[in-house]
N, C-alpha and C positions, 0 to 999 in steps of 0.2 A: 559436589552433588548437583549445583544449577547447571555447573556445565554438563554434565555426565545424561543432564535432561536437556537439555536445550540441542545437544549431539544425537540424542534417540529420538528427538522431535523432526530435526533436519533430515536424517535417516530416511525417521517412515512414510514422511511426508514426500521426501525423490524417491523414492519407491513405490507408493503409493499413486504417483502424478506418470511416472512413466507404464506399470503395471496397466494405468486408464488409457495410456498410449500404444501402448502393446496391442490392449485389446481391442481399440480405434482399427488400427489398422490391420486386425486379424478377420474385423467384422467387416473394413471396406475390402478388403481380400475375396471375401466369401461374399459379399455383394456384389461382385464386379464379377465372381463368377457365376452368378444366378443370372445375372443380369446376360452376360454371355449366355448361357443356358437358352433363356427365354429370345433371344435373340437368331437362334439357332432351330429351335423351334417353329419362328414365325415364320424363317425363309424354308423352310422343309415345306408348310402347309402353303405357303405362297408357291412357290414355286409346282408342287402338287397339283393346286389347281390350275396354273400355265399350262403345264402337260395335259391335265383332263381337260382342258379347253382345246389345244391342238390335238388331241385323237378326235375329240367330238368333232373337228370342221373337220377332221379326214374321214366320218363316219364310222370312227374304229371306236371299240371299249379298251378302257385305260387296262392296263396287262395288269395280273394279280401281284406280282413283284415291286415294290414299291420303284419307281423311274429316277430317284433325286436322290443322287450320292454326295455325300459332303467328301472331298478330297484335303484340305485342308482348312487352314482355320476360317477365310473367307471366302474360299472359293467351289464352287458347286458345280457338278453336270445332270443336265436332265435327258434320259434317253426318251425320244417319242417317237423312232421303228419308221419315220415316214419323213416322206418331203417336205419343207415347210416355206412359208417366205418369211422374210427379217422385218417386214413394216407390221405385220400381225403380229408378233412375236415380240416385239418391241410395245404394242399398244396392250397386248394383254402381261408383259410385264408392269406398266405402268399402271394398268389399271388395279391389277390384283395386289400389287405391296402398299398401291395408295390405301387401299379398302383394309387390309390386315394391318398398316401402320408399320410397314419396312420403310422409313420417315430417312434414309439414310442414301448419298451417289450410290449408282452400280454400273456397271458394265459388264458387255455380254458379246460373244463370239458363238459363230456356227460355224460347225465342221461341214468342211467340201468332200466328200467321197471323191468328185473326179481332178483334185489336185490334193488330194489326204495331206489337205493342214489346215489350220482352224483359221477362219477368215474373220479377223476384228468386227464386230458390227457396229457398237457407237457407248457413247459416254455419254452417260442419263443422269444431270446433276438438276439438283433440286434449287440450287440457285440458278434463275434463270440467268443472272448477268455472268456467269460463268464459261466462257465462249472458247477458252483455250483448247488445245487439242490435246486427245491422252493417246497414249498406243502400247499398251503391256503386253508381255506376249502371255498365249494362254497355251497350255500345254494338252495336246491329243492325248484322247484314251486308245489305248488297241486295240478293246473288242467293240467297240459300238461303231455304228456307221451314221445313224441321224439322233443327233444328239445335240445341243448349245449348253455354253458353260457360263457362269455369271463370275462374276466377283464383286464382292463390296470391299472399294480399297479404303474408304475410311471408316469400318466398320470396329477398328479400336478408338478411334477419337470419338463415335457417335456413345459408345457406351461410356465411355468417360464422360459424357455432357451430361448422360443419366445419373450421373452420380457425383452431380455438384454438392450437393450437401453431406456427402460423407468428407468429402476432400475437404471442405472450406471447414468442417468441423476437425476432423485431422491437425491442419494447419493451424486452429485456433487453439487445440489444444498443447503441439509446438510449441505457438508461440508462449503463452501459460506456463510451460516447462522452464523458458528462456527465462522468463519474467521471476519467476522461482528462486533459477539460482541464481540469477542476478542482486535479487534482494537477498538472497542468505548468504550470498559474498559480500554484498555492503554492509550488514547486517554484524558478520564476523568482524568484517574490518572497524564498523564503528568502537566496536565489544573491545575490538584489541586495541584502539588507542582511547577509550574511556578510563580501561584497565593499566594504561602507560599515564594516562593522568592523573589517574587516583595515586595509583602507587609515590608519582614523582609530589603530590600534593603531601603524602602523609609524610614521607621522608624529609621534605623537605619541613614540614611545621615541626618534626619530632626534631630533627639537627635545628633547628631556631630555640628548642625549647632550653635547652640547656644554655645556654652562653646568655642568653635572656633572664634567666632565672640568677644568675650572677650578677648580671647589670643592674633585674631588681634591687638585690639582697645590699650590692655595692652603694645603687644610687641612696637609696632609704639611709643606710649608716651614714655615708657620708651628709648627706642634705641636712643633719642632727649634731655633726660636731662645730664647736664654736666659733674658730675662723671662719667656718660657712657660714653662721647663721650670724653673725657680724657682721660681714658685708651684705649687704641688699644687693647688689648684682649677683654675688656669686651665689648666694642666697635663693635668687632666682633661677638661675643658668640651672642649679641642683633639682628644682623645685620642675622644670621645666626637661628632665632627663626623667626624674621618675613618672611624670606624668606621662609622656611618650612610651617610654617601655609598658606602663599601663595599659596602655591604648592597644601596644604592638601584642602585646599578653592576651589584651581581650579577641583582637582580631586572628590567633593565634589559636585560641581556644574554640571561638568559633567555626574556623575550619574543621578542627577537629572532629566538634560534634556534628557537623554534618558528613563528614568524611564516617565517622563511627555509625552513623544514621541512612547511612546507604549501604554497610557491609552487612549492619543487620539491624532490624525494625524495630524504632523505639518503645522500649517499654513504659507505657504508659500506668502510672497510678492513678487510677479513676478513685476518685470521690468526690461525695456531696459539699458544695463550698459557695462562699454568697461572695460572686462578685466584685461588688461596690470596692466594699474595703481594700481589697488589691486595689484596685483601678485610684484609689485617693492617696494608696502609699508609694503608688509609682508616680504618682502628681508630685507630692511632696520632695521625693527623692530629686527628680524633674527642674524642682525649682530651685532647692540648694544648689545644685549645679548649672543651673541657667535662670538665676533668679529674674529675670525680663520677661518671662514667655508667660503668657495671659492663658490662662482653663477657662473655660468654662464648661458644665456638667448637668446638662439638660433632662427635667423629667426623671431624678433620682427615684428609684426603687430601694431599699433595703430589705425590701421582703424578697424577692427575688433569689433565684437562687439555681446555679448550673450544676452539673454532674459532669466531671475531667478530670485531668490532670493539672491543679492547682499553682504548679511552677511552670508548667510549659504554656499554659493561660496566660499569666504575670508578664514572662519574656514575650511572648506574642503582642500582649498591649505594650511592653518598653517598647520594641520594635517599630512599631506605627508613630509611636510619638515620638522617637528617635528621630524619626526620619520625616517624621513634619517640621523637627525643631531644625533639622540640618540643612534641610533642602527646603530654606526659606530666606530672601532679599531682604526682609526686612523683621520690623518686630515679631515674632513668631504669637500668632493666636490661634488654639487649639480648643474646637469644640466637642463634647462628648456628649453623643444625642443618643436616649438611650427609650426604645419605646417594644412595648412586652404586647403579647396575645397570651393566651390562655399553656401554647405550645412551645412561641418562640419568644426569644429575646433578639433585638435589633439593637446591632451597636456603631453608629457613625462615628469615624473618627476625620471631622473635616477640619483642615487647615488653610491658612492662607501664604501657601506656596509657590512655586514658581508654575508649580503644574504638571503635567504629564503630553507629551507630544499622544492623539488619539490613536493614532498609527502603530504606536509603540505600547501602550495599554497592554493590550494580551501578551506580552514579553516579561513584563514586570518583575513577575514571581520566579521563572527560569535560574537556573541554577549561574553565580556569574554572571548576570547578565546586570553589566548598569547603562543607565541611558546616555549615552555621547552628550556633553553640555558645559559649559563652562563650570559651574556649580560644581558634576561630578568628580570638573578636573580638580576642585580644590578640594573637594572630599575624601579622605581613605577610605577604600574600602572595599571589598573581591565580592561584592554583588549578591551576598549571600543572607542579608538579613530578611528581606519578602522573600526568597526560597525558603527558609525555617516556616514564616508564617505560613505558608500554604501547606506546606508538610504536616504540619500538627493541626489546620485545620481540617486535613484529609483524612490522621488517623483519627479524630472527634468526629468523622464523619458531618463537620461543618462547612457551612459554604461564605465564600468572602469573595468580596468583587471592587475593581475601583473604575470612577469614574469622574470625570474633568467638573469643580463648581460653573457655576454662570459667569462669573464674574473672573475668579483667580482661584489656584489654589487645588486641590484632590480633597474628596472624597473615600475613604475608605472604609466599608459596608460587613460586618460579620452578621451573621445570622445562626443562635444558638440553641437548641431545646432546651425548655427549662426543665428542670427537677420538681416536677408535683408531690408534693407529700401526700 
């Protein structure tokens, strides 16, 4: 089903991105030709007034037929019926496309009647450092006899410079597209070796689980019959097999459950529950098994009282303390500072540990993820205990943070609403 959605997402989404690209370049299409349009226009009325400027210095009225035929796409003839000279002709071209804003080179040819062929006149470029010479040929009409013909040969690149912002938008949108599936092929690709990870994770905890479950069953019997427990080595040697397979059982099981907890979202039992009394029976639990490790329990509440999941709370504080007692040099001291508002409960859980690299901080909780250090190396363990805590503080909708003491040692900060009667 998520895939089946995540596939109709990818879909509508290239669809959607190219659809805006279509239409980019359907609306610079039809810009580009209005823009031609209006460009075509201006030299029709320019050109116009050329012609009624040269009848008027020959004393003639401009003829009712309009004198300025467009032949092809940039190039133009104006018939004006009379003699003309090229240095007037030249100066009321320039003057009239400066005045209408024909802002683009032209060149222009007069036809000779007494050698009938069009005589180049000059190349009018608007950059003055432009000094090179041009010579195109311009092609005679049949029936006119005084007539000049113009062309604008960069009358395609001047309208493309009008429509810099369609293009540069164009192209950003391109790029966008690129950017798109780029990320929904990395995207795939992560999905399919998350999906080769998970799978290779469960298979392989489920094939552990069985041959594990024998070594329990085996070690436990054996560690009880009486040649074992006669000898004080062997005694040990047994004593020291079951407690490993313990260890490998609980690391074992805990994959599991986050393996189970990513396939689908834990169900949590919400109710009303005070606390304290957890938090003093994982103390006690704590010290049977590491009778050295010093509590202390700051600012006891007993009235207090959260609203959760009452076992996934419990594991979350083993967790913390866990890993104060592990990832610590020397005598392990664990303080539990515990201070209330009307809304929230604040629960420190600071140690004096080796510490947290600051760099490394925001990594902590990540799935997997343990900090490179001597310590870790002598530690078991697939990185998954602060991923559990952030998990269950996220589905509590809690927030939890860590951060380096002054001296030595982590910090680690929950923050819980309390349950008002």
């Amino acid at each position: 089903m998520k895939i089946n959605r995540l596939n109709s997402i990818i879909i509508i989404g290239l669809i959607a991105i190219i659809g805006i690209l279509l239409a980019q370049l359907l609306w610079t299409k039809e810009a580009f030709r209005i823009e031609e349009k209006k460009f075509s226009q201006k030299a029709h009325i320019a050109l116009y007034e050329v012609a009624k400027n040269l009848y008027k210095g020959n004393n003639q009225e401009i003829p009712v037929q309009n004198p300025v035929q467009k032949i092809s796409n940039d190039y133009y003839i104006v018939n004006v019926e009379n003699d003309f000279d090229a240095s007037i002709l030249e100066f009321y071209l320039k003057s009239v496309f400066k005045k209408l804003g024909v802002t683009t080179d032209f060149e222009y040819a007069i036809y000779n009647c007494q050698s009938d062929e069009m005589v180049y006149g000059n190349y009018v470029s608007l950059d003055e450092k432009d000094t090179s010479k041009h010579s195109i040929h311009f092609p005679k009409h049949k029936n006119l006899v005084y007539y000049f013909a113009i062309r604008f040969p960069n009358e395609t690149s001047f309208l493309f410079s009008s429509l810099k912002f369609w293009f540069v938008l164009s192209l950003a949108l391109v790029l966008i597209l690129l950017i798109y599936v780029y990320s929904i092929y990395t995207l795939l690709q992560q999905k399919k070796y998350s999906d080769l990870q998970r799978d290779f994770i469960n298979n392989m905890t489920h094939e552990f689980k069985t041959p594990l479950s024998s070594i329990l069953i085996a070690s436990n019997y054996l560690s009880k019959q009486k040649p074992i427990t006669a000898d004080k080595k062997l005694e040990k040697y047994a004593q020291i097999i079951v407690e490993q397979s313990n260890k490998l059982n609980q690391h074992i099981e805990k994959i599991l459950t986050v393996a189970k907890s990513d396939a689908t979202p834990l169900q949590l039992q919400k109710t009303t529950f005070e606390f304290l009394p957890i938090i003093k029976e994982i103390i006690e639990n704590c010290q049977l098994k590491h009778p050295l490790v010093i509590f202390h329990l700051e600012n006891q509440s007993d009235k207090t009282k959260l609203f959760g999941d009452a076992f996934h709370f419990s594991n979350l504080v083993y967790n913390l303390i866990d890993n104060a007692i592990k990832y610590c040099e020397k005598t392990p001291e664990i303080t539990l500072r515990f201070s209330d508002t009307k809304q929230h409960l604040q629960i420190e859980c600071i140690d004096n540990g080796i510490g947290i690299e600051p760099k490394k901080i925001p990594f902590i909780f990540d799935k997997f993820y343990r900090i490179p250090s001597k310590k870790s190396n002598e530690i078991n363990g697939f990185g998954l205990g602060l991923y559990y805590v952030k998990k269950i503080c996220d589905l509590h909708h809690w927030k939890i943070n860590a951060h380096n003491n002054e001296t030595f040692g982590t910090t680690i900060t929950l923050v819980l609403p309390i349950k008002n009667e």
